[in-house]
C-alpha positions in Angstrom: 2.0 -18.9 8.6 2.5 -21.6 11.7 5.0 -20.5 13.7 8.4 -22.2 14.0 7.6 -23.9 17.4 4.5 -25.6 16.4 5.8 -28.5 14.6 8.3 -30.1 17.8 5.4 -29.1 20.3 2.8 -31.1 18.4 5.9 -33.9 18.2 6.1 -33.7 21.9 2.3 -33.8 22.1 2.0 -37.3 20.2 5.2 -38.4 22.0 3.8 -37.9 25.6 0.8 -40.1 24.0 -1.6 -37.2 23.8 -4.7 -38.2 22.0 -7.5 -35.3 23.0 -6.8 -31.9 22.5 -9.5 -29.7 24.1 -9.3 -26.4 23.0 -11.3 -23.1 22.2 -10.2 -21.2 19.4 -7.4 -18.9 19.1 -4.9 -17.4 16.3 -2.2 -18.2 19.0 -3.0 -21.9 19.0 -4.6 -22.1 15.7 -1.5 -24.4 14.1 -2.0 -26.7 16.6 -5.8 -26.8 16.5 -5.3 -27.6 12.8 -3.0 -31.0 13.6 -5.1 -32.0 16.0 -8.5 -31.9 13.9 -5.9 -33.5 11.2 -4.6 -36.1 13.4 -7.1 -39.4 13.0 -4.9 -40.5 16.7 -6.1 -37.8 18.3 -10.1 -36.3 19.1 -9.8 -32.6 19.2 -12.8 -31.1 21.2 -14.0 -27.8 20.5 -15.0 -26.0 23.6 -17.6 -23.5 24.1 -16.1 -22.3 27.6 -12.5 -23.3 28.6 -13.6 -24.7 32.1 -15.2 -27.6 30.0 -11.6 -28.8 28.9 -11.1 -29.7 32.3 -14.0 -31.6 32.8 -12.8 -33.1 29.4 -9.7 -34.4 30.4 -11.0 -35.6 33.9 -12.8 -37.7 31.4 -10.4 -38.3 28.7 -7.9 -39.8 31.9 -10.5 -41.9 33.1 -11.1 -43.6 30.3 -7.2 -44.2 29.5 -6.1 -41.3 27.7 -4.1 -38.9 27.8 -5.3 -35.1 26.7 -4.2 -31.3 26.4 -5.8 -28.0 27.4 -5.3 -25.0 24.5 -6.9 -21.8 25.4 -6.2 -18.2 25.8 -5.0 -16.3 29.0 -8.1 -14.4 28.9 -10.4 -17.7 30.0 -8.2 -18.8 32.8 -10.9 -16.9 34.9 -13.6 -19.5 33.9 -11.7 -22.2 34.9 -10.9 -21.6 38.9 -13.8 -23.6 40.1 -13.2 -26.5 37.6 -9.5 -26.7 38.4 -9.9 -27.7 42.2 -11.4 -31.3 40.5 -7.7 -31.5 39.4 -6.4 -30.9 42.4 -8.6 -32.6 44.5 -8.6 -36.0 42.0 -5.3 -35.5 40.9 -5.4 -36.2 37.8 -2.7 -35.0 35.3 -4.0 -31.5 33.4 -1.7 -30.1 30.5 -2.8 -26.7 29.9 -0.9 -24.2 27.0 -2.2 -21.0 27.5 -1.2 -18.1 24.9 -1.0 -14.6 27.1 -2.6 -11.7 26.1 -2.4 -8.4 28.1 1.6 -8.1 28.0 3.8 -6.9 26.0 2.4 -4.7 23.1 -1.0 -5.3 24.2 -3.7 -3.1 21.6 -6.6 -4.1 23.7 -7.5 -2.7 26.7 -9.9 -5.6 27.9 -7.0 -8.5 27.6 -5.0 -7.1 30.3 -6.7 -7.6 33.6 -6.7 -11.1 33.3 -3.1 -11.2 31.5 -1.6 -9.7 34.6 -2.4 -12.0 37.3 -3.0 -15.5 35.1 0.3 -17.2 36.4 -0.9 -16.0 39.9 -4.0 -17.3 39.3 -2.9 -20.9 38.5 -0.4 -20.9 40.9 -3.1 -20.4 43.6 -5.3 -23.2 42.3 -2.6 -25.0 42.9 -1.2 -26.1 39.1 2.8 -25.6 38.6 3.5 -22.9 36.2 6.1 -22.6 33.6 6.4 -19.3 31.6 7.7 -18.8 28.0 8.8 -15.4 26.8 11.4 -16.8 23.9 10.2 -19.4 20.9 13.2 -21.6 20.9 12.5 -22.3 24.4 8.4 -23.9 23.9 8.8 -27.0 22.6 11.2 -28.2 25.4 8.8 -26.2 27.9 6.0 -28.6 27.0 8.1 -31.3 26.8 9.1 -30.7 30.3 5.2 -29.8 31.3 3.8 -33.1 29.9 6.6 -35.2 32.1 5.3 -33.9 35.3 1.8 -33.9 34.1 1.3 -37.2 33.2 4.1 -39.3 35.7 3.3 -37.0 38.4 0.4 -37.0 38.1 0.5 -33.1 38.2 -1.5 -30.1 37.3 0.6 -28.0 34.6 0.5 -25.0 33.1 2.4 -23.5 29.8 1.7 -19.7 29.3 3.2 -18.5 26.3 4.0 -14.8 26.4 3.3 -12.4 24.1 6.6 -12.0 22.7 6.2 -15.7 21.1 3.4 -14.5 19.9 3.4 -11.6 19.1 0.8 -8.3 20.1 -2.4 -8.8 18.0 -4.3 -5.7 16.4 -6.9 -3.7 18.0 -9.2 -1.4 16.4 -11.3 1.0 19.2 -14.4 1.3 17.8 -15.5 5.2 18.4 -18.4 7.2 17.3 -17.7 9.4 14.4 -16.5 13.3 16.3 -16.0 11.6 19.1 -12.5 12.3 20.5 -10.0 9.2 20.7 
């Protein structure tokens, strides 16, 4: 089921002229993973580590075009070396990042990083805008991809958990072990 915010942020996406989405998997971003592959406009890149979408849309800029970061909270930590080339280049990076490790969080592992993401970004220098309700994404991105790509600027979407919604998490533990 795509969630009701997908459809106006991938309308904001191909109205800001976006036509590389770099992204590695996940359920939050899944809906617009799926326009993008759909799309014949746009080249969506399937990343084996987040810090290659930077380097992708370093490139993607270069060569004229404009692109879009999708990736979960939990690989913002791969990224802080890569995200200096943004700031030192300055170039214009769009980055929506779904959170994990907030509110109704199941798996232990997600939180570290969930908890200091924005502060992370902030100190790599990349403006951050935070979304905790789904009626406000679409015009969160919209606002992002202004400052990204006229600043040129180095912007960051998170989209909490309670747009999302808390995923499952089953412990795995040894049969007469206690839980």
């Amino acid at each position: 089921m795509t969630a009701p915010w997908v459809p106006e942020v991938w309308q904001t996406l191909l109205d800001n002229d976006v036509r590389q989405v770099a992204y590695v998997p996940d359920a939050g971003l899944a809906a617009l993973i799926e326009q993008a592959q759909a799309e014949p406009q746009v080249l969506a890149v399937p990343l084996s580590t987040e810090e290659e979408g930077v380097a992708v849309l370093a490139g993607a800029w270069l060569g004229g075009q404009r692109g879009v970061l999708l990736m979960q909270s939990s690989g913002v930590g791969n990224c802080i070396n890569l995200l200096s080339l943004a700031r030192t280049c300055r170039f214009p990076l769009l980055m929506l990042v779904t959170m994990r490790g907030q509110w109704g969080e199941r798996n232990p592992w997600q939180v570290p990083m969930g908890s200091i993401t924005k502060a992370v970004l902030e100190q790599a220098g990349l403006l951050v805008f935070e979304v905790t309700e789904a009626d406000r994404v679409a015009e969160t991105v919209s606002a992002a991809a202004a400052m990204a790509f006229t600043g040129p600027a180095a912007v960051a979407v998170l989209i909490g958990q309670r747009v999302l919604g808390a995923k499952s998490f089953v412990e795995a533990v040894p049969t007469g072990q206690p839980r």
